[in-house]
C-alpha positions as CSV (number, residue, x, y, z in Angstrom):
1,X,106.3,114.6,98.5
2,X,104.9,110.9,99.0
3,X,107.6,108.4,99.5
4,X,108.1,105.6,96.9
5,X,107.9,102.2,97.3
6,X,111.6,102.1,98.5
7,X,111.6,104.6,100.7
8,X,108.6,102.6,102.5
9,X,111.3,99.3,102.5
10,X,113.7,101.5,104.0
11,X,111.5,103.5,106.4
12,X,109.6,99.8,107.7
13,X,113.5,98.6,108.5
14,X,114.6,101.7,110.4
15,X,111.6,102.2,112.2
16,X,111.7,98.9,113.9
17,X,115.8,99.3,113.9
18,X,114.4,102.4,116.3
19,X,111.4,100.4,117.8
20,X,114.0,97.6,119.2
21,X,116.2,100.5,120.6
22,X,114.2,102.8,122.2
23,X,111.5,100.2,123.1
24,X,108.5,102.8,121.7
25,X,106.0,100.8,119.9
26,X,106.3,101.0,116.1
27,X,102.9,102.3,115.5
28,X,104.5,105.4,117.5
29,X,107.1,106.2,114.6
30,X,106.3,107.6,111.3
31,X,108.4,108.5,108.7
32,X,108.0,112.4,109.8
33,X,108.6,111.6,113.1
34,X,111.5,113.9,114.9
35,X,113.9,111.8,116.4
36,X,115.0,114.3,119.3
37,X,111.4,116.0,120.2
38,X,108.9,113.5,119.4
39,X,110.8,110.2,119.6
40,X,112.9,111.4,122.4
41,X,115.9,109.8,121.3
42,X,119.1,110.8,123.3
43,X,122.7,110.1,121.9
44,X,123.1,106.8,123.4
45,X,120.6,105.1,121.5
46,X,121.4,107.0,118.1
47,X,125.2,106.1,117.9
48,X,123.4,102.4,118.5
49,X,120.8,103.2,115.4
50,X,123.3,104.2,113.5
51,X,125.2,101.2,114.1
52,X,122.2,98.9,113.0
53,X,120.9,101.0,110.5
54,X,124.6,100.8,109.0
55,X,124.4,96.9,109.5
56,X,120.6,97.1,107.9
57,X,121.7,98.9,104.7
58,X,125.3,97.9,104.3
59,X,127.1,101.6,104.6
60,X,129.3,103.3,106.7
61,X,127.3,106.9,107.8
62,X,129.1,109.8,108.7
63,X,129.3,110.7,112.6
64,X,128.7,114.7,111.3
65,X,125.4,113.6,108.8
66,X,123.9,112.0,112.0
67,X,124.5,114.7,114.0
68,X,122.2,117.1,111.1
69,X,118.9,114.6,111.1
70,X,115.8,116.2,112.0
71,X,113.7,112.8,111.3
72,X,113.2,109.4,109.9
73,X,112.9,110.7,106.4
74,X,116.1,112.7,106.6
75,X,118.1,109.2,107.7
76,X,116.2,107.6,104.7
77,X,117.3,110.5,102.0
78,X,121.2,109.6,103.8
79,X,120.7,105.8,103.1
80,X,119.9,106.3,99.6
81,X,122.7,108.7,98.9
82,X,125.2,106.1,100.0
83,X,123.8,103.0,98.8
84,X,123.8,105.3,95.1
85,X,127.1,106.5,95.9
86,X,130.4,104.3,94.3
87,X,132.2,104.9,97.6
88,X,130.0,103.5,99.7
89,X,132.1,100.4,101.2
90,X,130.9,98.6,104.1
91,X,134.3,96.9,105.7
């Protein structure tokens, strides 16, 4: 499935959310990329994405949806569900 133009927004913002991080050179991270094999990304650094990727997008992401994502394009697919979702405050 290609990504749409939004998901491309969304993707450019949380791979350099990732970039600043982990300190891997954003040419490095594509939207397939696995976060725990490829990217190498160990816990610290993804409670701290998840932190800025909230900040990025304006939603509060459940701990237990983090812990399920494979890759970039699964946090994307989160990020849209709560930005559609009515319950989505960001306090």
């Amino acid at each position: 499935m290609n990504p749409s133009e939004k998901d491309i927004e969304q993707f450019i913002i949380i791979r350099d959310i990732i970039s600043k991080v982990t300190k891997i050179n954003k040419d490095e991270i594509m939207i397939n990329s696995r976060l725990y094999e490829e990217l190498k990304v160990d816990p610290f650094y993804s409670a701290e994405i998840k932190l800025l990727i909230e900040e990025a997008f304006h939603v509060a992401i459940n701990d237990i949806e983090v812990m399920n994502v494979a890759n970039i394009r699964d946090i994307i697919e989160i990020v849209n569900e709560y930005l559609q979702s009515p319950d989505s405050d960001f306090d």
